[in-house]
PDB file of N, CA, C and O in Angstrom:
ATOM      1  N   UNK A   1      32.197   9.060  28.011  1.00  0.00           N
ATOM      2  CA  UNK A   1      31.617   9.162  29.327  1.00  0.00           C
ATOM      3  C   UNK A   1      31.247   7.775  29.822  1.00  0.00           C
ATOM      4  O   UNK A   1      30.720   7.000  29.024  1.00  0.00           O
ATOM      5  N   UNK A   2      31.441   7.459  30.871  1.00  0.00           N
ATOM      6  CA  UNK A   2      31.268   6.237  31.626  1.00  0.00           C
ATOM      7  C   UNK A   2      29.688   5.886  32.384  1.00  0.00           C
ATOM      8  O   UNK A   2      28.683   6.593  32.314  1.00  0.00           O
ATOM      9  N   UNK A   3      29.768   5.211  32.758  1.00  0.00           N
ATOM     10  CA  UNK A   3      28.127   5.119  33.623  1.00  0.00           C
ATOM     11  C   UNK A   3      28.444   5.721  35.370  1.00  0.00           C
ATOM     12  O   UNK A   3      29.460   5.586  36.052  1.00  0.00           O
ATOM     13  N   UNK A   4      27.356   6.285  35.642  1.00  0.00           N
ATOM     14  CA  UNK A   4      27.150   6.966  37.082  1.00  0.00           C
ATOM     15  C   UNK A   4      26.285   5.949  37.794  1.00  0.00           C
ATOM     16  O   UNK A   4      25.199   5.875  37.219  1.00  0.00           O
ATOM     17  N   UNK A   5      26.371   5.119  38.860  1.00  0.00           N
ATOM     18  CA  UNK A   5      25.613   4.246  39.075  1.00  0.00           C
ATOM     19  C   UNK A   5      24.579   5.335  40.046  1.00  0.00           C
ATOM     20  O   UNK A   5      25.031   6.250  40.734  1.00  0.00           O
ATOM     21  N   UNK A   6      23.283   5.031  39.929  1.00  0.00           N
ATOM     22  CA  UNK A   6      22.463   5.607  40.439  1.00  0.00           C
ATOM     23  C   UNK A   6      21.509   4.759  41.653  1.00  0.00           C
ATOM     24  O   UNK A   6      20.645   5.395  42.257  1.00  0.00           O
ATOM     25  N   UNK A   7      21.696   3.562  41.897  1.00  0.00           N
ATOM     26  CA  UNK A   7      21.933   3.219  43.487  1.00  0.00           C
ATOM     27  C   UNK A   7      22.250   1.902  43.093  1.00  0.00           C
ATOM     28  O   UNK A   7      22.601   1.504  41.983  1.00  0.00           O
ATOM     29  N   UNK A   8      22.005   0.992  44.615  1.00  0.00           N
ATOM     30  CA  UNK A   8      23.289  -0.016  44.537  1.00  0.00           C
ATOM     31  C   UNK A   8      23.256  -0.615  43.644  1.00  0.00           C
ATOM     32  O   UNK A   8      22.070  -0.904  43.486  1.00  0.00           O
ATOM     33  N   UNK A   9      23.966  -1.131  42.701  1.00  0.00           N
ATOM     34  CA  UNK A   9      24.037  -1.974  41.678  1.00  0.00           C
ATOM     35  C   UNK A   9      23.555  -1.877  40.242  1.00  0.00           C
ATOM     36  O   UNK A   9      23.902  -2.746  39.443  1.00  0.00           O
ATOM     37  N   UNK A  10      22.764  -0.856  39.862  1.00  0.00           N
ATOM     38  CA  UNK A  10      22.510  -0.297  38.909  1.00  0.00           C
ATOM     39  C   UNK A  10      23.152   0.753  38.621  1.00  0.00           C
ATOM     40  O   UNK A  10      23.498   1.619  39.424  1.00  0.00           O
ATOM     41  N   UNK A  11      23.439   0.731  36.907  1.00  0.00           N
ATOM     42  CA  UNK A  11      23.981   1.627  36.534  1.00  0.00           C
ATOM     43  C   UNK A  11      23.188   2.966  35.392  1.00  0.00           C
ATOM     44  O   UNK A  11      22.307   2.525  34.653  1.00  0.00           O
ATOM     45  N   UNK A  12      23.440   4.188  35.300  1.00  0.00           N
ATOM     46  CA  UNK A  12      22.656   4.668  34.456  1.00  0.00           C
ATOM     47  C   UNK A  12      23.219   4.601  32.705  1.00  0.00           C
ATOM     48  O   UNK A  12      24.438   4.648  32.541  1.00  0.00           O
ATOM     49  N   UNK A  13      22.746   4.544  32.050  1.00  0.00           N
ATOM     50  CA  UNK A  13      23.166   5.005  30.530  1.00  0.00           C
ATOM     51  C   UNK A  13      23.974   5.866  29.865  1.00  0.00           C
ATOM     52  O   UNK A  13      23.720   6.991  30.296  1.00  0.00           O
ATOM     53  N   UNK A  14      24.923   5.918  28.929  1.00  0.00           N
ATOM     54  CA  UNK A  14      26.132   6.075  28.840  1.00  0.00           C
ATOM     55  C   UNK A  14      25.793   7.830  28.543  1.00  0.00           C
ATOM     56  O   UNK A  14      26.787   8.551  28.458  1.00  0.00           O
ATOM     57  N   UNK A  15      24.531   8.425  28.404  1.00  0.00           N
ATOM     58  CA  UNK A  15      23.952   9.770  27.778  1.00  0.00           C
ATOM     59  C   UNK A  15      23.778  10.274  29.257  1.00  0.00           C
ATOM     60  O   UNK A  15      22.895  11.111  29.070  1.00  0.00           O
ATOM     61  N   UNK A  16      24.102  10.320  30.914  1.00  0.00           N
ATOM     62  CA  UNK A  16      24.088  10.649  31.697  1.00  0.00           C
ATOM     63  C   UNK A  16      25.469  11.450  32.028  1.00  0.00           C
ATOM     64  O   UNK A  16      26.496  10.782  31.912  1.00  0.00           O
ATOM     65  N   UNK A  17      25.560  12.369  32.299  1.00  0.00           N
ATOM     66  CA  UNK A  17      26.940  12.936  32.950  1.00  0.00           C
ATOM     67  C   UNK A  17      27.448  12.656  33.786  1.00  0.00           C
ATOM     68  O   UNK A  17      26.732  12.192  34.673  1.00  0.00           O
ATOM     69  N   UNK A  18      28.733  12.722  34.034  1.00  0.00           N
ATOM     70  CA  UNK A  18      29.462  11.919  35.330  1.00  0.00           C
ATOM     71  C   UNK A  18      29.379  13.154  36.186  1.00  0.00           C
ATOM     72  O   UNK A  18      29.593  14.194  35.563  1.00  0.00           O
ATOM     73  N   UNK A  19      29.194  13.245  37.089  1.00  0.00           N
ATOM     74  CA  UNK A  19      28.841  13.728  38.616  1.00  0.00           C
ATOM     75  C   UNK A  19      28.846  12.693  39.793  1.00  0.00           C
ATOM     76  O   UNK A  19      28.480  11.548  40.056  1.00  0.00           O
ATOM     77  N   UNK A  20      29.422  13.681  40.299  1.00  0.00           N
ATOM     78  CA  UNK A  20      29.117  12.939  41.968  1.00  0.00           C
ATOM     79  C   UNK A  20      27.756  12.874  42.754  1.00  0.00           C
ATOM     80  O   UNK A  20      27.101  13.850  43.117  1.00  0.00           O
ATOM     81  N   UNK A  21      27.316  10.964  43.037  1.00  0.00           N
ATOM     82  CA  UNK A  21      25.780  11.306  43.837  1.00  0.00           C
ATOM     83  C   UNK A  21      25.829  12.003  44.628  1.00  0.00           C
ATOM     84  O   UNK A  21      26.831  11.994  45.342  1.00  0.00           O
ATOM     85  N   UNK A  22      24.929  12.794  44.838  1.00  0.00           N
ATOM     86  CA  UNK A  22      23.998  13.948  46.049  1.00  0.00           C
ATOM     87  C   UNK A  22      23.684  13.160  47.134  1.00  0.00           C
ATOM     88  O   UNK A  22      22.580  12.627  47.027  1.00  0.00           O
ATOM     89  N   UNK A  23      24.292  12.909  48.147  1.00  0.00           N
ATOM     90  CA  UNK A  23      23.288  12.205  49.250  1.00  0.00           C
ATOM     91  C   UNK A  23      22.143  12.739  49.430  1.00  0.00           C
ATOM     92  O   UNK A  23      21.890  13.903  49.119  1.00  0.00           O
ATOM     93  N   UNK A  24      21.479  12.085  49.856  1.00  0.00           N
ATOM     94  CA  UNK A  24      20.016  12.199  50.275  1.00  0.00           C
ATOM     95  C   UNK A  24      18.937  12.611  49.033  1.00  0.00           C
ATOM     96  O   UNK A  24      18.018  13.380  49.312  1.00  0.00           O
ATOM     97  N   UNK A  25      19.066  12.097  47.693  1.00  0.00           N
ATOM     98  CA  UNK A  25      18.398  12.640  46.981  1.00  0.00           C
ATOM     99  C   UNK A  25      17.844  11.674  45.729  1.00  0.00           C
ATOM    100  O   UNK A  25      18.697  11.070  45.078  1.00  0.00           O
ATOM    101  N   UNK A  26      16.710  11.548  45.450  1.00  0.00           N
ATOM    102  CA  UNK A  26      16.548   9.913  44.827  1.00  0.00           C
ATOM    103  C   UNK A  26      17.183  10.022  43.723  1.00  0.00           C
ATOM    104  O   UNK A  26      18.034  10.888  43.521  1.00  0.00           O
ATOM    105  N   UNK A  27      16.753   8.953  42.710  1.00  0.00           N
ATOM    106  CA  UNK A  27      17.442   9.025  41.368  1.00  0.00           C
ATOM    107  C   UNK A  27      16.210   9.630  40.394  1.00  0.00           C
ATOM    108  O   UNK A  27      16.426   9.640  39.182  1.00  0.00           O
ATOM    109  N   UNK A  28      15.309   9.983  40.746  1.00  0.00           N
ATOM    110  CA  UNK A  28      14.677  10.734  39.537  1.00  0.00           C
ATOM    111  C   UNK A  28      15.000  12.284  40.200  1.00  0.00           C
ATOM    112  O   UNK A  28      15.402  13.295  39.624  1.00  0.00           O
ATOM    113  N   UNK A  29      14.793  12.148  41.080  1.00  0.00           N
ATOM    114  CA  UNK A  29      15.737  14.233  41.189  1.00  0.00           C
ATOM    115  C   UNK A  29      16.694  14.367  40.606  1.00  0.00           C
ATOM    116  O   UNK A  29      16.740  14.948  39.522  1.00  0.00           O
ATOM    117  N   UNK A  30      18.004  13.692  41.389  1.00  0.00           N
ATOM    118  CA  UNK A  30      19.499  13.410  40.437  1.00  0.00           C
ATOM    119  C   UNK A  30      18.896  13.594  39.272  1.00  0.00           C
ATOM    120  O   UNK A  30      18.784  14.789  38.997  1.00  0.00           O
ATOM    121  N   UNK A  31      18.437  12.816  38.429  1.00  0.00           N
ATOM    122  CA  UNK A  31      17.987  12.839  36.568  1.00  0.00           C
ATOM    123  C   UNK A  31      17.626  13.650  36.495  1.00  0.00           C
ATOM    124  O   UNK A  31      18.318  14.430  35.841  1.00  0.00           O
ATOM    125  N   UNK A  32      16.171  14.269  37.102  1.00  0.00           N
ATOM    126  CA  UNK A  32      15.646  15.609  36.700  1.00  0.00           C
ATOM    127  C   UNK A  32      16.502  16.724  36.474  1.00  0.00           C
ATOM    128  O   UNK A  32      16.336  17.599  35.624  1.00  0.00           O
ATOM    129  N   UNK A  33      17.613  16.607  37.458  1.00  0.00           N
ATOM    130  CA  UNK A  33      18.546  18.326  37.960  1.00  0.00           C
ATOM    131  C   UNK A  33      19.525  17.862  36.292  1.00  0.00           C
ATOM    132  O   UNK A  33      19.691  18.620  35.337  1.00  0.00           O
ATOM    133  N   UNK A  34      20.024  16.411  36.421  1.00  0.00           N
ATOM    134  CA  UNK A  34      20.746  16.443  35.126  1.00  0.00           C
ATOM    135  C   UNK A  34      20.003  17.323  33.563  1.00  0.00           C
ATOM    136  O   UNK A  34      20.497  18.141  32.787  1.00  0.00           O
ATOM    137  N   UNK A  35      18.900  16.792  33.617  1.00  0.00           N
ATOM    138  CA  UNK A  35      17.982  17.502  32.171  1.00  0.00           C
ATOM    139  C   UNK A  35      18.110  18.462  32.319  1.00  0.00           C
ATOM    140  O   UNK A  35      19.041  18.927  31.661  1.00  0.00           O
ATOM    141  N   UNK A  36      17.375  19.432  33.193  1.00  0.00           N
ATOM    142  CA  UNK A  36      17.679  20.847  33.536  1.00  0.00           C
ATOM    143  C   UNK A  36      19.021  21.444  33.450  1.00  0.00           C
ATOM    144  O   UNK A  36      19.229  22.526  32.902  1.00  0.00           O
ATOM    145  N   UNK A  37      19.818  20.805  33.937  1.00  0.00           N
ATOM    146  CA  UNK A  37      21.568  21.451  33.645  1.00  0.00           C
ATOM    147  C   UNK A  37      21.764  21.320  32.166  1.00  0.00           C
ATOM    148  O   UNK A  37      22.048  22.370  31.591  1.00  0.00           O
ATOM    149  N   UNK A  38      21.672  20.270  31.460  1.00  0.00           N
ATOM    150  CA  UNK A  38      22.021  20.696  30.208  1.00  0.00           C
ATOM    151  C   UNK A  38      20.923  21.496  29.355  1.00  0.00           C
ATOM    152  O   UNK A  38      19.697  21.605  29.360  1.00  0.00           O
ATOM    153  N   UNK A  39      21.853  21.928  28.723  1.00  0.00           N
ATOM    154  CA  UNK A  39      20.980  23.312  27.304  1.00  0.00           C
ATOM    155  C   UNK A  39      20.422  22.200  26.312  1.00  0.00           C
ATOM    156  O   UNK A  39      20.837  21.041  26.327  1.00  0.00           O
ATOM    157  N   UNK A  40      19.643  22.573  25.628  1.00  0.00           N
ATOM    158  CA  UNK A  40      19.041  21.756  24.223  1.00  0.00           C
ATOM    159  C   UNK A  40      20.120  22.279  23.031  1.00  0.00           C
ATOM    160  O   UNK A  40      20.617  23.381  22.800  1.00  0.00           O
ATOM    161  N   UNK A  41      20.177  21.656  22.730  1.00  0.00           N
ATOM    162  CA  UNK A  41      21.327  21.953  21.428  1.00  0.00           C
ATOM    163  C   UNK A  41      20.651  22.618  20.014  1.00  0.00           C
ATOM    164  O   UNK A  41      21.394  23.290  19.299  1.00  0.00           O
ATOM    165  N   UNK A  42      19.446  22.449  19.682  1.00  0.00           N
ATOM    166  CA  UNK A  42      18.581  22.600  18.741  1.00  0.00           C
ATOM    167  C   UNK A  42      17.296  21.687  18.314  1.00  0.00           C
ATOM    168  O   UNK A  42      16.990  20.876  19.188  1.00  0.00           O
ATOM    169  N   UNK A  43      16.601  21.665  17.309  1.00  0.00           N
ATOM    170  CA  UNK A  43      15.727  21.224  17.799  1.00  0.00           C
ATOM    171  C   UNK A  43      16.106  19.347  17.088  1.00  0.00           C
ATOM    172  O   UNK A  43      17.043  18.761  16.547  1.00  0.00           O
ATOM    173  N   UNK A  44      14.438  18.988  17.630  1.00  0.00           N
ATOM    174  CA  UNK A  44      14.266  17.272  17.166  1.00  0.00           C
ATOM    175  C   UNK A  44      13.966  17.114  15.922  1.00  0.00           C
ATOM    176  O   UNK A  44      13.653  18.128  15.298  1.00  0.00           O
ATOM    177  N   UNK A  45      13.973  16.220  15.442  1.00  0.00           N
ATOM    178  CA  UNK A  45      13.164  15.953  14.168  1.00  0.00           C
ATOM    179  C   UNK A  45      11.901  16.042  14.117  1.00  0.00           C
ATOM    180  O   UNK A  45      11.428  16.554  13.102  1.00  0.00           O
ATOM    181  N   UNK A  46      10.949  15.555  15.228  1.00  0.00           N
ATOM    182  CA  UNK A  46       9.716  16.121  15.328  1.00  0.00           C
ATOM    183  C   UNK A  46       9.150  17.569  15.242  1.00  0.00           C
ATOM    184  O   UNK A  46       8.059  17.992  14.860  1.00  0.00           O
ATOM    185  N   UNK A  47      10.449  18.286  15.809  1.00  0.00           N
ATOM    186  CA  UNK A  47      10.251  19.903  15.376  1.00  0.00           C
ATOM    187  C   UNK A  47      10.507  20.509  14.162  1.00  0.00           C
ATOM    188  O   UNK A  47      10.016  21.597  13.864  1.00  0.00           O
ATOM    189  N   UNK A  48      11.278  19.849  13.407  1.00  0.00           N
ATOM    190  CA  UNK A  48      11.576  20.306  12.171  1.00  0.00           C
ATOM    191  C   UNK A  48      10.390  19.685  11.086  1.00  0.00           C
ATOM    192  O   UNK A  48       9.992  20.217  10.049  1.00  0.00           O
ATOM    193  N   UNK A  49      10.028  18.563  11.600  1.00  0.00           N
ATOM    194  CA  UNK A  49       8.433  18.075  10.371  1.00  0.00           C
ATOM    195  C   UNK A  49       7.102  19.042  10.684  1.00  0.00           C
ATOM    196  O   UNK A  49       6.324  19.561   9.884  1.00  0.00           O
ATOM    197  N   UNK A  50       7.133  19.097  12.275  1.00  0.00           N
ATOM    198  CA  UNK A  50       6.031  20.059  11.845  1.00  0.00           C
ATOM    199  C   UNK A  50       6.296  21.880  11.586  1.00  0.00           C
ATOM    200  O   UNK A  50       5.401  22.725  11.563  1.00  0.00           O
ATOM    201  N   UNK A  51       7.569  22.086  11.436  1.00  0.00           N
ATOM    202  CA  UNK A  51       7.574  23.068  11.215  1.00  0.00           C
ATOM    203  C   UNK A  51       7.698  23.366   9.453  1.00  0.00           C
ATOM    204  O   UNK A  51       7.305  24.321   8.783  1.00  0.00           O
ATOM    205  N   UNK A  52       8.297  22.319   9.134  1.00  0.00           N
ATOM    206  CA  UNK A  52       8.192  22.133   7.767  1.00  0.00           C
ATOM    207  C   UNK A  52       6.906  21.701   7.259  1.00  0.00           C
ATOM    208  O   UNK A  52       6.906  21.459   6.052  1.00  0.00           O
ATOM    209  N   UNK A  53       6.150  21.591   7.684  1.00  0.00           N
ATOM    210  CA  UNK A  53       4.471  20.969   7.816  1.00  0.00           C
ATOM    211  C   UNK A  53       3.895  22.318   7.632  1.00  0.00           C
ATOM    212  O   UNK A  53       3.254  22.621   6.625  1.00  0.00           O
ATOM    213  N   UNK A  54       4.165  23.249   8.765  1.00  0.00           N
ATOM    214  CA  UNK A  54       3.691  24.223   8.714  1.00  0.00           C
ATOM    215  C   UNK A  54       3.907  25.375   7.584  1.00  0.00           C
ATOM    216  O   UNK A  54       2.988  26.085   7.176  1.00  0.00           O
ATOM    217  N   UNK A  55       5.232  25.457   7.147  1.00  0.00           N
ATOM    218  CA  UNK A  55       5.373  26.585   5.886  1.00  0.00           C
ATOM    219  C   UNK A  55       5.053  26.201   5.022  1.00  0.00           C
ATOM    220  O   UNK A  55       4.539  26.928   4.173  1.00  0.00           O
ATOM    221  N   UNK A  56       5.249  24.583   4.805  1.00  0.00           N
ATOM    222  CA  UNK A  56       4.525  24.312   3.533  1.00  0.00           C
ATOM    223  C   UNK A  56       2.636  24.798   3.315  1.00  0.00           C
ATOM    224  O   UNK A  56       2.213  25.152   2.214  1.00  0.00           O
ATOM    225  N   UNK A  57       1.755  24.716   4.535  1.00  0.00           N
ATOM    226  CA  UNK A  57       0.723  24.961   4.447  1.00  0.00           C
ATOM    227  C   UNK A  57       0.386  26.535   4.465  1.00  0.00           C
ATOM    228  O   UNK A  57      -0.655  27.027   4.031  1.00  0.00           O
ATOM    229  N   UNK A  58       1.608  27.332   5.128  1.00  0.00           N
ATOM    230  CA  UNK A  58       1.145  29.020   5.299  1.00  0.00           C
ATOM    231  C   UNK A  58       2.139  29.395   3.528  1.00  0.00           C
ATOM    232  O   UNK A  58       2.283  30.529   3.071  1.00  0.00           O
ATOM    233  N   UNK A  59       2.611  28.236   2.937  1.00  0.00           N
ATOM    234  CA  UNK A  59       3.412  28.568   1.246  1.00  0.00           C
ATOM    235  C   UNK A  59       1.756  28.555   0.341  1.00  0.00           C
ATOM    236  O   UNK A  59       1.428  29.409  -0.482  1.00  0.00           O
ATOM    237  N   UNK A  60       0.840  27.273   0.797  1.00  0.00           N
ATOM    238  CA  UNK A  60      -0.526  27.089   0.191  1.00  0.00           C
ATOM    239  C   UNK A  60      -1.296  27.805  -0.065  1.00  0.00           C
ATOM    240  O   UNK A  60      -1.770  28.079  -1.168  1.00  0.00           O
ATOM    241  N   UNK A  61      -1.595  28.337   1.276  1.00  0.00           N
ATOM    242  CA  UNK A  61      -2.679  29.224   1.471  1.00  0.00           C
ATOM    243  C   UNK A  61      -2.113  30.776   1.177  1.00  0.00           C
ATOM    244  O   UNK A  61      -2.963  31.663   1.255  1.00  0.00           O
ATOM    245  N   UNK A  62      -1.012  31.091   0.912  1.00  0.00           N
ATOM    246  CA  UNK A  62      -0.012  31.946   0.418  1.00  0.00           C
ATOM    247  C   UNK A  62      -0.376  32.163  -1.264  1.00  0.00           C
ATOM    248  O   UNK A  62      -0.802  33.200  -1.772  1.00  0.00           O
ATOM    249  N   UNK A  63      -0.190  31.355  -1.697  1.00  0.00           N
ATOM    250  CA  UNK A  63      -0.538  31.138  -3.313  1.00  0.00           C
ATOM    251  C   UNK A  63      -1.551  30.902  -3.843  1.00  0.00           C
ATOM    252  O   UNK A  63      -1.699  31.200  -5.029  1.00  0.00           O
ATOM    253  N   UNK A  64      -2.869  30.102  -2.883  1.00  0.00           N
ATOM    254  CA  UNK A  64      -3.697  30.696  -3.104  1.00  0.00           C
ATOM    255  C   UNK A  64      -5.066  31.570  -2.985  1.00  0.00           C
ATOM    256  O   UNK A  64      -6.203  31.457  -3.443  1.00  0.00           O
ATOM    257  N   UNK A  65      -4.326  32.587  -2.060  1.00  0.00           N
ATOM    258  CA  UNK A  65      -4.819  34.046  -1.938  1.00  0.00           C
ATOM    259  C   UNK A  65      -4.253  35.093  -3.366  1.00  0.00           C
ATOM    260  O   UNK A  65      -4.968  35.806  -4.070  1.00  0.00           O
ATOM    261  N   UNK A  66      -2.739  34.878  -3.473  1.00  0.00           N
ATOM    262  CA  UNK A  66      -2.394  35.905  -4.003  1.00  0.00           C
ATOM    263  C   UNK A  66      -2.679  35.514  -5.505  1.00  0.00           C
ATOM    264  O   UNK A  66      -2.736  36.362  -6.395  1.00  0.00           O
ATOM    265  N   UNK A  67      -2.893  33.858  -5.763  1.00  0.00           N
ATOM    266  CA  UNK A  67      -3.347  33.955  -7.370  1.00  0.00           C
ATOM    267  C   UNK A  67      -5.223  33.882  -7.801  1.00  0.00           C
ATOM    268  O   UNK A  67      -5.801  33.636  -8.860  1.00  0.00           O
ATOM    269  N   UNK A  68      -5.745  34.240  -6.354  1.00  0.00           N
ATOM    270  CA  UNK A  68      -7.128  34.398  -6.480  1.00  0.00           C
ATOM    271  C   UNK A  68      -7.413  35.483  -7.362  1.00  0.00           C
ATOM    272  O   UNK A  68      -6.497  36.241  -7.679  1.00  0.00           O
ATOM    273  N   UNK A  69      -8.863  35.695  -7.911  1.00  0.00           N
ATOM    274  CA  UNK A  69      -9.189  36.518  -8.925  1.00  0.00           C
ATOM    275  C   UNK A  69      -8.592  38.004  -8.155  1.00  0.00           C
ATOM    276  O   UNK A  69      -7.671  38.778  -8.415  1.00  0.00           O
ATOM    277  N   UNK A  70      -9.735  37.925  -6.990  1.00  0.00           N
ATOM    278  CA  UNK A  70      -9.340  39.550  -6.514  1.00  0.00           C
ATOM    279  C   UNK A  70      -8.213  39.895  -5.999  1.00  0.00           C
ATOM    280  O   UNK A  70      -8.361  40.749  -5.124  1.00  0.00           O
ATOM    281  N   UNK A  71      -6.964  39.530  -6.211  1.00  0.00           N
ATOM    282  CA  UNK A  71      -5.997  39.770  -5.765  1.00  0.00           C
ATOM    283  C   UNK A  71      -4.908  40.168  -7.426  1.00  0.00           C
ATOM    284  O   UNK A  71      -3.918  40.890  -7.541  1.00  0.00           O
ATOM    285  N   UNK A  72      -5.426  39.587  -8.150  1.00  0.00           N
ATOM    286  CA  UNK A  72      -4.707  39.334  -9.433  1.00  0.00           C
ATOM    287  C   UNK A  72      -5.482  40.882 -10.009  1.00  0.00           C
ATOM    288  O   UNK A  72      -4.748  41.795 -10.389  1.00  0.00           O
ATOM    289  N   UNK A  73      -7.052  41.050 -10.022  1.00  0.00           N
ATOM    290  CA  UNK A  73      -7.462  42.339 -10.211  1.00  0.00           C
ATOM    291  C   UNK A  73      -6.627  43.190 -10.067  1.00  0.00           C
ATOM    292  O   UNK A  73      -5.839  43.709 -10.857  1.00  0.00           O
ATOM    293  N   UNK A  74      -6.934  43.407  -8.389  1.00  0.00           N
ATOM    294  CA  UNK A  74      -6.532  44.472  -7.251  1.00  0.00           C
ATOM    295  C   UNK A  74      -5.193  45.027  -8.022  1.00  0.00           C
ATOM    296  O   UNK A  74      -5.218  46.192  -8.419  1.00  0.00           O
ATOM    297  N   UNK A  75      -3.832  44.090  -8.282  1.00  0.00           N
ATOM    298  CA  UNK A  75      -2.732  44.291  -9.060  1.00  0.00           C
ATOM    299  C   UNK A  75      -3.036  44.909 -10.175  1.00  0.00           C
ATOM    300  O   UNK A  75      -2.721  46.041 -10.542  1.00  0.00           O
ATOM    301  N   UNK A  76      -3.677  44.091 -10.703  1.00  0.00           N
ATOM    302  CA  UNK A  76      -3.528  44.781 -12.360  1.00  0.00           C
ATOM    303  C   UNK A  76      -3.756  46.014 -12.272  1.00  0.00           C
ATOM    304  O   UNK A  76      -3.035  46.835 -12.838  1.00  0.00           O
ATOM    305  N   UNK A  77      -5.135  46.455 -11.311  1.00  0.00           N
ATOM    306  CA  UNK A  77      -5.625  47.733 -11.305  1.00  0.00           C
ATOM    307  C   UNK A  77      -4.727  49.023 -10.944  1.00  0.00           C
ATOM    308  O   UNK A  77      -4.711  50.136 -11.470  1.00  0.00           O
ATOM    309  N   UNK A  78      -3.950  48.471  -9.817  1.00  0.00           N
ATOM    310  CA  UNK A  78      -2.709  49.211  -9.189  1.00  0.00           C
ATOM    311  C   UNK A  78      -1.835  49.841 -10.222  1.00  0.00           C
ATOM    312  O   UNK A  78      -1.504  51.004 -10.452  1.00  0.00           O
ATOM    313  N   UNK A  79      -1.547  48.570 -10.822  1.00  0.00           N
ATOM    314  CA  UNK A  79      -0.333  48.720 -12.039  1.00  0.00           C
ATOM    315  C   UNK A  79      -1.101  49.543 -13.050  1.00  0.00           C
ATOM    316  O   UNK A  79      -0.565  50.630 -13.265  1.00  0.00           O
ATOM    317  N   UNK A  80      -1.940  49.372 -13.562  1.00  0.00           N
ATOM    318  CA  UNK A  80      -2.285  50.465 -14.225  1.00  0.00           C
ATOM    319  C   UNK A  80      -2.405  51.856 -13.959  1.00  0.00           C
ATOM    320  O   UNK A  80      -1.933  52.832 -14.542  1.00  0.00           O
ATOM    321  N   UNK A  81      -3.369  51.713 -12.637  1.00  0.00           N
ATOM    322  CA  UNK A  81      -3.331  53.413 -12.308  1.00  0.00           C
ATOM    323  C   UNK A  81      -1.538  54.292 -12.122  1.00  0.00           C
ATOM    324  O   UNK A  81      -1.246  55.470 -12.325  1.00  0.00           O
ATOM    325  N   UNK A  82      -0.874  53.416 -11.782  1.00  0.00           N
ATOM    326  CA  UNK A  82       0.584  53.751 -11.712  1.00  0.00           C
ATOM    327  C   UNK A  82       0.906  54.303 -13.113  1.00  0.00           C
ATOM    328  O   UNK A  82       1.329  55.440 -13.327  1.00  0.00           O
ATOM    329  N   UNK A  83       0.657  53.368 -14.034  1.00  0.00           N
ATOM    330  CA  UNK A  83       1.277  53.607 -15.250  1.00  0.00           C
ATOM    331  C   UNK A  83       0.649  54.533 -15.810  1.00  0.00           C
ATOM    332  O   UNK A  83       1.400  55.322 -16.383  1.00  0.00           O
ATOM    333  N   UNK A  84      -0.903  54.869 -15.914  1.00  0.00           N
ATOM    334  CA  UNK A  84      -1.494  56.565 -16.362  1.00  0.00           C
ATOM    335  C   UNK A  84      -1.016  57.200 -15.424  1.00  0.00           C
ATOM    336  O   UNK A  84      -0.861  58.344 -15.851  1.00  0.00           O
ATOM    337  N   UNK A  85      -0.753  57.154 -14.602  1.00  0.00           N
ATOM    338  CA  UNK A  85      -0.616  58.623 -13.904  1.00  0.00           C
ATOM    339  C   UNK A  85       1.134  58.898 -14.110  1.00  0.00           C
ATOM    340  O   UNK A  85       1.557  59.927 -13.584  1.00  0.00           O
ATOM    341  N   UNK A  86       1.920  58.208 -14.687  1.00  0.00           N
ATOM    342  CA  UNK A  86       3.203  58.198 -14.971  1.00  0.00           C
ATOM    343  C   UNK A  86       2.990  58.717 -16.612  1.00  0.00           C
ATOM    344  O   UNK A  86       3.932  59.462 -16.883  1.00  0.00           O
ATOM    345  N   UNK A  87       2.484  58.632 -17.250  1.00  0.00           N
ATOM    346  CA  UNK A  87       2.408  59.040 -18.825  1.00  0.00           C
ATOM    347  C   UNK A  87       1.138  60.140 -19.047  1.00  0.00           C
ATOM    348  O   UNK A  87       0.897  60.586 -20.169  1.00  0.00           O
TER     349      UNK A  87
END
């Protein structure tokens, strides 16, 4: 893709789409309508750290609830009553 000059003598950056200027319309509209026309492809790296930020902390607090005393009880107790009432 080539550069779209976006008024006299300046040109925009090679990550702009080639289109024809809009008369009457500045160059941050032109830009704006460009962002808006294209789709996001997936996400940034900033979205993927804190999302990886995040499971790692709901993996934490995950493990330790379920290896807390009353949770390790609660099981055992389960599993047992299962197993008398099976024999």
């Amino acid at each position: 893709m080539g550069n779209v000059p976006t008024t006299e003598g300046e040109a925009a950056g090679p990550d702009v789409l080639e289109r024809p200027a809009q008369p009457g319309r500045s160059w941050l509209s032109r830009r704006w309508a460009e962002v808006r026309a294209t789709g996001e492809a997936g996400m940034s790296t900033a979205e993927y750290a804190v999302g990886t930020v995040a499971a790692c902390a709901f993996a934490a607090v995950l493990y330790r609830v379920v290896t807390g005393g009353s949770i390790v009880t609660g099981l055992t107790d389960l599993i047992e009553s299962a197993l008398a009432t099976l024999s």
